[in-house]
N, C-alpha and C positions, 0 to 999 in steps of 0.2 A: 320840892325834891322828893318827897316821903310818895304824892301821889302818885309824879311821874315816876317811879319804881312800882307802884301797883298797876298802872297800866302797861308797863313794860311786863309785867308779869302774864296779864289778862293775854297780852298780845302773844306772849309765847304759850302758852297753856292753847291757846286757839289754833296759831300755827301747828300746836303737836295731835291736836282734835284734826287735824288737815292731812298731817302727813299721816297720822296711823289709818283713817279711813282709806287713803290711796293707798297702803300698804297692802290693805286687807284687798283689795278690790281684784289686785290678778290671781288671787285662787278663786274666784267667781267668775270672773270675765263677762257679766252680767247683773246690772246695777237692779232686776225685778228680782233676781234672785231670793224669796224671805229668809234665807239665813244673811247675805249680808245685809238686808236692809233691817234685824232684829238686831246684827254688829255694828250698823252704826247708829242703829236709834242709843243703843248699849254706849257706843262714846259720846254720844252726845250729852247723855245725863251726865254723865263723868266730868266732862267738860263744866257742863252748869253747874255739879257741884261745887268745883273749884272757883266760880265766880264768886260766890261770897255776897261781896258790896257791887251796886248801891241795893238794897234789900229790893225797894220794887223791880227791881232789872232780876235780880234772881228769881223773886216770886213769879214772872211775868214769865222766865224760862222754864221753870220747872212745870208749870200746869201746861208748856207747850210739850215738853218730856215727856206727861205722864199720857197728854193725850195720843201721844205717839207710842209709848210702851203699852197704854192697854191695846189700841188697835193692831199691834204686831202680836200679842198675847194670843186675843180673841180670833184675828183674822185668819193668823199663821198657828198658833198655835204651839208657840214659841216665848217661855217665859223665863226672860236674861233679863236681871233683875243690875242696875247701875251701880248699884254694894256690890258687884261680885267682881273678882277680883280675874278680868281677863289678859292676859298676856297676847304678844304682835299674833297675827295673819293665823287668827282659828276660821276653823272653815265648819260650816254648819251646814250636813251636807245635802238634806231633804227637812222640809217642813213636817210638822204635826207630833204631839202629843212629846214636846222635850221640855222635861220643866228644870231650873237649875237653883240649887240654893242662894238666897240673896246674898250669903257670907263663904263661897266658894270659891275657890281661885283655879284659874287654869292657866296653863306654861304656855310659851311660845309653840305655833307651829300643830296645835291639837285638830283633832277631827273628831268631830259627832255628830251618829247619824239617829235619823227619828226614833223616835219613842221611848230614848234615852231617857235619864232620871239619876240627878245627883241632888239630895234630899238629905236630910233628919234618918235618925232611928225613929224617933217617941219623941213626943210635944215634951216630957222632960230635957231632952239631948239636942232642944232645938239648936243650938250655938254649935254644936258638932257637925261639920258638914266633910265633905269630899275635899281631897287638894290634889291637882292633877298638876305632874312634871310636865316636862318640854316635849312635842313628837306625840303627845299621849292618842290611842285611836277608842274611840268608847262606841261598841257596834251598835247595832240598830235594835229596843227592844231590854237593855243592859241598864241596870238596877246600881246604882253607889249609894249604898248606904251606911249613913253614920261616918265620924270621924277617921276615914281611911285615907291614907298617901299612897297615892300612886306614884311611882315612879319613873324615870325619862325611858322613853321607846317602848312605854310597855302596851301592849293592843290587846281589847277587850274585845271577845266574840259576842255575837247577838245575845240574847235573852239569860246572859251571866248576871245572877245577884250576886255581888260582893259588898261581905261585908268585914269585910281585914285587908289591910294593907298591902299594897305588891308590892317587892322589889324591883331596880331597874332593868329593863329590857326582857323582861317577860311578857310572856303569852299565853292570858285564861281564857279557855272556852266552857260552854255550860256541857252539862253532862250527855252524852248520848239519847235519846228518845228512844224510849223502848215499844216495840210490838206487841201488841197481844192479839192473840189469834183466838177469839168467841167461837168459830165455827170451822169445824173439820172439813178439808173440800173432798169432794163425791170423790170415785173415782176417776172420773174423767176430766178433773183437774177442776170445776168447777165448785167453786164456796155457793153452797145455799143461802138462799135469799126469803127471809119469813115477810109473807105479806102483811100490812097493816090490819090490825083488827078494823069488819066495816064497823 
């Protein structure tokens, strides 16, 4: 009786590895996409971890995991780490340079775009990571560091470091770019041009 409850369990813990993958799959509508395919190599470990027993059936999955999570790492360049705590139908919305704390959690419904980064402060604070609400938008290039709550509907513009917490339904963008003007232009509206020393 004790077993058939542990495979009743294995069977539903697989089913839900089944339905959340179909979940995610229509904000891609494209199964090459590498954000979903770094979301569901991401349930799949999930899934294996919950396996447990028989130990060589775990072991056997996990070195299939990991070969799947470095290849989506390295290839895509997208590191969603199976400790991290993801919630339903995130959308991952360009590949390259997104790395996410293994002990991070993200809400239902979030979107991140490349070059993102929710991280540590300092190799002391490593246990300190990001927690993003439900709806969260984290833009392309956007920096979360150290132990900060974000809160639901809140949308992060491009190249924003934060490092303190937002409340819900706010909107941080980074500061202005400012001009500087090196060279006075002639009169005739043209900026001079110094040629290279030969």
């Amino acid at each position: 009786m004790k077993d058939s409850g542990k495979f009743a369990k294995k069977r539903r813990d697989f089913n839900q590895l089944v339905e959340s993958i179909r979940e995610d799959y229509p904000r891609y509508r494209d199964w090459t996409m590498p954000g979903f395919r770094a979301l569901a190599v991401h349930r799949f470990g999930v899934w294996v971890e919950s396996v447990g027993q028989p130990r060589l059936l775990h072991w056997f999955l996990f070195r299939i995991y990991r070969f799947l999570f470095v290849y989506v790492r390295n290839h895509y360049s997208i590191e969603l780490h199976h400790t991290t705590k993801v919630g339903r139908r995130l959308l991952i919305a360009h590949q390259g340079g997104i790395v996410i704390h293994h002990l991070s959690e993200i809400g239902d419904d979030c979107l991140i775009h490349q070059n993102a980064t929710l991280g540590a402060a300092t190799d002391d604070t490593i246990d300190r990571c990001p927690i993003l609400g439900n709806r969260v938008e984290v833009g392309a290039g956007a920096a979360l560091v150290g132990g900060v709550v974000i809160g639901d509907d809140v949308r992060i513009g491009p190249n924003v470091v934060l490092t303190m917490s937002v409340p819900a339904g706010s909107t941080v963008v980074a500061p202005p770019p400012r001009i500087f003007q090196l060279k006075k232009p002639t009169p005739d509206g043209k900026v001079p041009v110094t040629s290279a020393p030969q």
